[in-house]
N, C-alpha and C positions, 0 to 999 in steps of 0.2 A: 878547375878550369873556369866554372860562372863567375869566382871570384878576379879572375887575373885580366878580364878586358871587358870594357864596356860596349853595348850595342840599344837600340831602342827599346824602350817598354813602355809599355799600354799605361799612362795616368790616368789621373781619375782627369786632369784638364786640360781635354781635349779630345782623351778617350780613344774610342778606337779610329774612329777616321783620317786622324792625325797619326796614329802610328803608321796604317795603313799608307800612309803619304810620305811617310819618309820611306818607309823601307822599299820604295818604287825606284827611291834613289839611286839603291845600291847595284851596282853594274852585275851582271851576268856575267862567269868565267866563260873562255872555251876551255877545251880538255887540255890543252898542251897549258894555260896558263895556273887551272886546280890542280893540274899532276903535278907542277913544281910550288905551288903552296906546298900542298897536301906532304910532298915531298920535305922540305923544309922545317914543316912545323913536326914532323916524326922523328928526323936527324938530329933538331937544335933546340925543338922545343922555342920554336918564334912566337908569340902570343902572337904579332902582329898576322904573319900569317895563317893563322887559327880564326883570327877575326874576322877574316876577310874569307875562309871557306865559309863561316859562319853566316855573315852578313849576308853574302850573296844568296843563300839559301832559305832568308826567313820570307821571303815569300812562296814558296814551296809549303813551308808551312802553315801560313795563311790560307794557299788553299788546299790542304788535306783537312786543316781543322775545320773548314766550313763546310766539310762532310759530316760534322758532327754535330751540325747548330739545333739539330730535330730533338737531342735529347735534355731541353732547359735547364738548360747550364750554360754560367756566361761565356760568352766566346771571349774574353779580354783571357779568362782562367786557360780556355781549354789550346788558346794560341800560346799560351804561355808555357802550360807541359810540354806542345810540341815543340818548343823551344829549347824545354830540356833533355829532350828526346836526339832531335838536329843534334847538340852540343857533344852528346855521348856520342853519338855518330862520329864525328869528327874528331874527336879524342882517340876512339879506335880505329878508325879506318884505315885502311893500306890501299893505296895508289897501286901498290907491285901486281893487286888483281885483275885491272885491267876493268873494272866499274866504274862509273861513273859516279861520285856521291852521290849525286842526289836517287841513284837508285837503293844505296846501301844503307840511306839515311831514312828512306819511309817508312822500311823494319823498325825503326829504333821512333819516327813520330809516331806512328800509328799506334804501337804500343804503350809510349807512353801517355799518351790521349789515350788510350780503350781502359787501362790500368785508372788512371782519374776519373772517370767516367766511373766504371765500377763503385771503387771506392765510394765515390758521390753518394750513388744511387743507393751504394749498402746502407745509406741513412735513412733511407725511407722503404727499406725492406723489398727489393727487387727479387728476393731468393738468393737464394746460394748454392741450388742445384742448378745439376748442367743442363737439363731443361729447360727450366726459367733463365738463366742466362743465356742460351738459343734461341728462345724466344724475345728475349730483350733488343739483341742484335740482328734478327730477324725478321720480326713483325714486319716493321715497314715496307720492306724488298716483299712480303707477299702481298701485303696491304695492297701493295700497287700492282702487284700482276694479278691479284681477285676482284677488287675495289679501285682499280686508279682515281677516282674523282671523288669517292667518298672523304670526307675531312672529318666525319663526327665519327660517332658510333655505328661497326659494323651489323650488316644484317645478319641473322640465326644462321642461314649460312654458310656464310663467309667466317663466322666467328667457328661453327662446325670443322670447318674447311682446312682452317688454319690448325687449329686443337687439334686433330687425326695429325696434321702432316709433322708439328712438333713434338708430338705425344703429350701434352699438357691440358690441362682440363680447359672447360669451356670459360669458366669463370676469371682464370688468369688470365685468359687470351683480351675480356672485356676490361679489366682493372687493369691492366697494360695498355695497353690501348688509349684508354682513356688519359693515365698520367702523359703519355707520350701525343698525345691528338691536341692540337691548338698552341703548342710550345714551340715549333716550328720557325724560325728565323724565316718571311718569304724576303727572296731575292732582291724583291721591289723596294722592303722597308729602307727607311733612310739612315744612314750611318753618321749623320754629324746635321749639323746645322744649315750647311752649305747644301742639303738638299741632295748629296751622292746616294744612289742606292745601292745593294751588295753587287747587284749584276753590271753597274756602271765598272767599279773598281776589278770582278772577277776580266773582264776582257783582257787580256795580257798574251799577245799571238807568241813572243818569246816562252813566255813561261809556261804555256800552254802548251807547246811544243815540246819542254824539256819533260813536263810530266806525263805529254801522252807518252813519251819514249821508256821514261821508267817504266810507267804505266804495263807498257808491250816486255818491255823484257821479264820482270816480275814474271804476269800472266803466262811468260813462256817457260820461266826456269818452274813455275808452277806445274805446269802440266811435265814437263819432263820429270820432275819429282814422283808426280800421281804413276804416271806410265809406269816407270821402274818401279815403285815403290807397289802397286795394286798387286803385281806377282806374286805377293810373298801369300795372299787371300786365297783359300778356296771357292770351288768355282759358289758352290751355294753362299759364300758368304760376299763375296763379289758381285753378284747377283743382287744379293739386299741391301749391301752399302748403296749401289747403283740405283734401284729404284728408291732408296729412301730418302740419300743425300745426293747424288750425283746427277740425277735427272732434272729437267726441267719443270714436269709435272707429277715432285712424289707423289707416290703408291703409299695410301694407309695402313697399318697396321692391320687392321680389316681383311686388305685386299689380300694380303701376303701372307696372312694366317692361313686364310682359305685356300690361295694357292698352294700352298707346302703342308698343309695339313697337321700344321702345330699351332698352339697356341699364341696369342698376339704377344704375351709375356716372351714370351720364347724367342718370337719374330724380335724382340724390342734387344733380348739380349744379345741375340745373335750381329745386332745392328752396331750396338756397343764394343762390342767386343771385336769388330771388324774393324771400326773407326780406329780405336784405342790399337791395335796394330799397325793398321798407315798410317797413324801421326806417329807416333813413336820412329818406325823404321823411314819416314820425309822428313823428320826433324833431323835423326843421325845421318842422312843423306845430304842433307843441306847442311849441318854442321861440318860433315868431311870434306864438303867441295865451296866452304866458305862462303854459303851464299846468306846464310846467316848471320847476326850479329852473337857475339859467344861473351858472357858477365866475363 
């Protein structure tokens, strides 16, 4: 399909601001008009109509990827996965579910940006345990609810604080940190020559609108997944997923040893082995009721 239509890409001359300026362009569907694309290019196989599901949505893309400007990697690359993310989206999508793309498309951007990202990262040795990769995609989100205004290096602390809640040593949490501290894309920097900065161009009340709405239904098919799916837990294990991953302020490994009167190792596997059953039984859940995207 990347081969059979063309759409804007990021040159080296002009760079991003200019892609960014075109793809402002491209007009915004409603639903009655993307259901008869969407419809069209499933039945005939219209490129033309694939284009234009396409087109309309690389600003969508634009702004998932600059959720991801914090981990220094170019954004021309990491808009450009979610472009191939979008695409597959659109390839498989079925209108007859009654979705909107652009909700069924942020499964297929997000992953393909988080999958890039990794990859990236595995060049300079991120880990490869599931640890270190929770803490990769985590730091920040505590960073800010421990440290919000820190930008350097956090205090014993806070470095303490974090290591307990993802179970990783104190050392990773500092050499983390650090590759990720100062890499940060701010909003203010300027995008081109002409002086735009990223906050200028994020303003978009249209587009902003379509994505808080994904945004809300995701969030909701989310929790409907968790609900159902938490049942299948006993209550102690329910319990520990709860204070470890599901609360607002996890409970250490520490706290929860002493509470139940086994070992942290214990606590740690119990916590695992809780998780690795609700992903498992919300993935087949979401797989059966299509809310997924399925290879």
């Amino acid at each position: 399909m990347t081969s059979t239509f063309k759409y804007p890409a990021i040159s080296n001359e002009g760079g991003l601001s200019v892609y960014l300026d075109q793809i402002k362009k491209f007009p915004m569907l409603d639903a009655e008009e993307e259901y008869m694309l969407a419809k069209n290019w499933k039945t005939t196989g219209n490129v033309k109509s694939a284009e234009k599901l396409v087109t309309s949505h690389l600003r969508l893309v634009a702004k998932i990827a600059m959720r991801y400007k914090g981990y220094g990697l170019p954004m021309n690359e990491i808009i450009s996965e979610g472009n191939v993310g979008l695409m597959q989206a659109v390839k498989k999508f079925e209108p007859e579910k009654g979705f909107r793309l652009a909700t069924y498309a942020m499964w297929w951007i997000k992953a393909s940006i988080q999958e890039y990202i990794l990859r990236s990262w595995s060049l300079v040795k991120i880990g490869t345990t599931t640890a270190q990769k929770k803490l990769f995609f985590n730091l920040k989100k505590l960073k800010n609810q421990i440290a919000p205004k820190n930008e350097g290096d956090l205090k014993k602390d806070e470095v303490e604080k974090i290591a307990n809640t993802l179970d990783v040593s104190e050392d990773e949490v500092i050499s983390m940190n650090r590759r990720l501290s100062g890499k940060e894309q701010s909003l203010n920097a300027p995008i081109g020559e002409d002086g735009d900065e990223w906050q200028d161009w994020v303003v978009d009340k249209e587009m902003d609108q379509e994505l808080k709405i994904a945004h809300q239904e995701e969030l909701d098919q989310r929790k409907d997944l968790l609900q159902d799916s938490i049942k299948i837990l006993n209550d102690r294990e329910k319990e520990i997923l709860y204070a470890r991953r599901l609360n607002e302020n996890p409970s250490t490994l520490e706290d929860l040893s002493k509470k139940y009167k086994i070992s942290r190792e214990r606590i740690r596997q119990i916590e695992n082995k809780a998780f690795e059953k609700l992903q498992k039984h919300m993935l087949n859940s979401a797989k059966s009721k299509n809310l997924l995207p399925v290879n």
